[in-house]
Structure formats: C-alpha cells, structure tokens
C-alpha positions in Angstrom: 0.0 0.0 0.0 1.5 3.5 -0.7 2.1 6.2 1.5 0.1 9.1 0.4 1.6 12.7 1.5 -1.0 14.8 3.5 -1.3 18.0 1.8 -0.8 20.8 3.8 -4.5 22.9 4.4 -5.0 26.5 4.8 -4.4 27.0 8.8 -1.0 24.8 8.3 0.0 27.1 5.4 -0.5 30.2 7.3 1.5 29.1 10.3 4.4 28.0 7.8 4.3 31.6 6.9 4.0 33.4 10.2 6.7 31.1 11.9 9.0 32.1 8.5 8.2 35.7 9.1 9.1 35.3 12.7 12.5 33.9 11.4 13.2 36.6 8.6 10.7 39.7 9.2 11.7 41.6 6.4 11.0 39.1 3.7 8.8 39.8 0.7 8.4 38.1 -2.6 5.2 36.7 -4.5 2.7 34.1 -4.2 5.0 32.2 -6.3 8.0 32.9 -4.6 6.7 32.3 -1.3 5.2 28.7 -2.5 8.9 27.6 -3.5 11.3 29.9 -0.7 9.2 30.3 2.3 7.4 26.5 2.8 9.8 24.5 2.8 9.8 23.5 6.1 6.1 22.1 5.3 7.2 18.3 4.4 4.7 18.7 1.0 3.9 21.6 -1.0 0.7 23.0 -0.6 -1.7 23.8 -4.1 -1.8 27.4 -5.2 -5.2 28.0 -4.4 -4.3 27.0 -0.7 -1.6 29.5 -0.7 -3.4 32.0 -2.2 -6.0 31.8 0.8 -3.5 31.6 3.3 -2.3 35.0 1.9 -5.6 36.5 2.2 -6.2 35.4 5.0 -3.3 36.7 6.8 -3.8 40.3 5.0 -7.4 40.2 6.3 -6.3 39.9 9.7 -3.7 42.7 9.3 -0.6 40.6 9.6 0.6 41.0 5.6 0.1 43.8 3.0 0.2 43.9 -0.4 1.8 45.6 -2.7 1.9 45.9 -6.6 5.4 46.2 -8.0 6.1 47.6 -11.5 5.4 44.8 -13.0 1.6 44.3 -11.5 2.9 41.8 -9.6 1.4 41.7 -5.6 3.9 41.3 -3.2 3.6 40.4 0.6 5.3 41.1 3.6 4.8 41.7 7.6 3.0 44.6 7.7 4.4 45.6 11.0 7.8 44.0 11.4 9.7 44.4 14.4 12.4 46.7 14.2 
C-alpha cells in the first residue's frame, strides 16, 4: 500500500508563513516565490489555491500587506515588522 503525503490545508499554510516571518521579518516576494522559498519546512507543497488563501487570510487579519510592484505583480510582507 502507498504512503500518500497529506497535503498541507490553509491554517498549516499560514502558520508555515507566520513562523518564517518570525525567522526573517523583512521578507517579501510573490505568491510564487513564497510557495517555492518560504514553505519549505512544510514536508509537502501546498496547491496554489491554498496559498493563495492563506495570503488573504493573513492580510485580512492585518498581519501582511500587499503591494503591486512595477510589474503588477502583488507582493507580501509583515505589515508591521519588528524593528
């Protein structure tokens, strides 16, 4: 019988990010940059979609903000990091 993965869900996603943020407060990148530098203590990859509402999540609760580079990419870091 194979070992399936358990794929990481919203809440665990979120706390991936917070504790990373904890580690490296100023950090910002992407969605896509988070899902590939900032998870990777999470032992499987969570889907876009879950990453994408961990990220709204944690702006809605006025942890993250956005912000649209030159590009029109969004970017996220702590909102208030400590100094």
């Amino acid at each position: 019988m194979e070992s399936v993965m358990h794929e990481p869900g919203v809440s665990e996603t979120v706390r991936a990010i917070r504790e990373y943020l904890r580690k490296n407060p100023n950090a910002q990148d992407t969605q896509a940059g988070i899902l590939q530098w900032w998870l990777t203590e999470l032992p499987t990859k969570p889907r876009d979609a879950t990453v994408k509402q961990a990220l709204e999540d944690l702006v809605h609760d006025g942890f993250l903000s956005e912000h649209k580079g030159k590009d029109a990419q969004i970017s996220y870091r702590m909102k208030n990091p400590p100094p």
